[in-house]
C-alpha positions, 0 to 999 in steps of 0.5 A, a space after each residue: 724243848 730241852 736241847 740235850 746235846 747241850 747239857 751234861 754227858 755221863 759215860 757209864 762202864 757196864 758189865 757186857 751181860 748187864 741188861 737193866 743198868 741202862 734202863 734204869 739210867 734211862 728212867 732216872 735221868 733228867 732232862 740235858 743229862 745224856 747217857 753213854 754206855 762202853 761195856 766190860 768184858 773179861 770175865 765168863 758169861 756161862 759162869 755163875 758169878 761167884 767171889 773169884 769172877 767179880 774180884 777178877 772183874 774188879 782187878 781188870 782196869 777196863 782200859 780199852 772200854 774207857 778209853 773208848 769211852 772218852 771219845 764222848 768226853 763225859 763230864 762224868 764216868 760211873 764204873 757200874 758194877 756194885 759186887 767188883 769192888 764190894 769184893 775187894 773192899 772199901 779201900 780197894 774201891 777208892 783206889 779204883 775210882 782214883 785210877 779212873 778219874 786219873 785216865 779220864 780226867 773225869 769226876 768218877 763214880 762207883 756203884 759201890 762208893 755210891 751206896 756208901 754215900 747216899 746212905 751216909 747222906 740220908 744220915 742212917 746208920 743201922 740197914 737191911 740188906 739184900 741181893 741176888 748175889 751168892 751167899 759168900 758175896 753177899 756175906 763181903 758186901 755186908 761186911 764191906 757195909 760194916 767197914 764202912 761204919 753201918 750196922 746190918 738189921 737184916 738181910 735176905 738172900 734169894 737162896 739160889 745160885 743165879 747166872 749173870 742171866 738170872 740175876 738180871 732177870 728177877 722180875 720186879 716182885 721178886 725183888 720187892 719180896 727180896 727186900 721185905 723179905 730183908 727188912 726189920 723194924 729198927 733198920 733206917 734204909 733198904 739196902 738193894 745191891 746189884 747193877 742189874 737187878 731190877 731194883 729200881 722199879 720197886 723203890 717207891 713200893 718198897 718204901 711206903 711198904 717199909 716206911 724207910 728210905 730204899 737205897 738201890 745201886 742203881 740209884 744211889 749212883 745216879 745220886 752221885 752223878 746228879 750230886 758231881 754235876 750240880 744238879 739241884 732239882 727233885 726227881 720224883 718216883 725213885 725214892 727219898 734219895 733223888 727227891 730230897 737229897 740234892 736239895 736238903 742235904 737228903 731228908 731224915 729217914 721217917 717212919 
């Protein structure tokens, strides 16, 4: 039996209405990996989360919950909220992970850093892209993509305005259809953004319905803790992401 009080701890920032960020962590980790949640306040629940909330969640150093946080002395801090950051920008988003590694001490990943480094190591450039977010958000996590060198194939929206409630409670066809709904025939990945979407649990079936790999936020950070921590082995059912990346550089996109 594995002891995990041995292994490697990550400190996870979550958005305090986030419902399915600590599943998902909970079903990707691997053995020795533990995980440890300190939740972000400062913004209105009630509120549907449009661009002047999530930048203003961004612009919130969440100080008090990081420092809480370093009680467990994780070896790792993953800021968890893709929309914060894909808000503000590429270089916002850097800033942001400098600034919390300078508090922590910690090696940091964001969820918005973490989709532009799983794609960049699947070796894809052109991408559909969908979301649960507004469409003016969903349009800067676009052009946030575009910044960073991709081409955007395609893209879906779920043509209403969710709650923070709503978003985390898509259920996981809708999000499969989301994707679909997203995808076109020259796009090298899926691109599915949002923290608390239920994303997750569609990868494999979004995949061998697409035959492209499916980069969810969730997962690609996931990929950048296991990536931070040097672990090198597989980890099946959640995509080509986690079960050739860590070994081979990520597999080549097939079709």
């Amino acid at each position: 039996m594995t002891d995990v009080r041995r292994g490697k701890r990550v400190g996870l920032l979550v958005p305090f209405t986030n419902t399915n960020l600590e599943p998902d962590f909970a079903m990707m980790a691997p053995p020795g990996l533990t995980v440890h949640v300190a939740r972000m306040g400062g913004y209105d629940e009630d509120e549907i989360p449009g661009v002047e909330q999530m930048q203003g969640l961004g612009a919130a150093i969440p100080h008090e919950p990081l420092k809480l946080l370093m009680g467990v002395r994780p070896d790792v801090v993953v800021y968890g909220c893709t929309s914060a950051t894909l808000t503000h920008g590429p270089d916002f988003d850097r800033n942001l992970s400098r600034t919390i590694k300078g508090i922590s001490g910690a090696h940091t990943v964001t969820a918005a850093g973490a989709l532009i480094e799983a794609l960049r190591a699947l070796g894809v450039r052109r991408v559909a892209f969908a979301s649960p977010y507004v469409p003016e958000i969903n349009a800067m996590a676009m052009r946030y993509l575009v910044d960073c060198g991709f081409e955007i194939s395609g893209q879906a929206e779920v043509g209403e305005n969710l709650s923070n409630e709503g978003q985390g409670a898509m259920l996981p066809q809708g999000v499969f259809d989301l994707g679909l709904r997203a995808f076109r025939p020259d796009a090298e990945a899926i691109v599915l953004s949002c923290t608390d979407m239920r994303s997750t649990e569609v990868i494999a079936a979004l995949e061998k319905q697409a035959g492209v790999p499916v980069i969810t936020s969730n997962q690609a950070m996931m990929f950048g803790v296991l990536k931070a921590i040097g672990h090198l082995g597989a980890i099946s059912g959640f995509g080509r992401l986690l079960a050739h990346g860590l070994r081979q550089g990520a597999a080549p996109p097939t079709r």
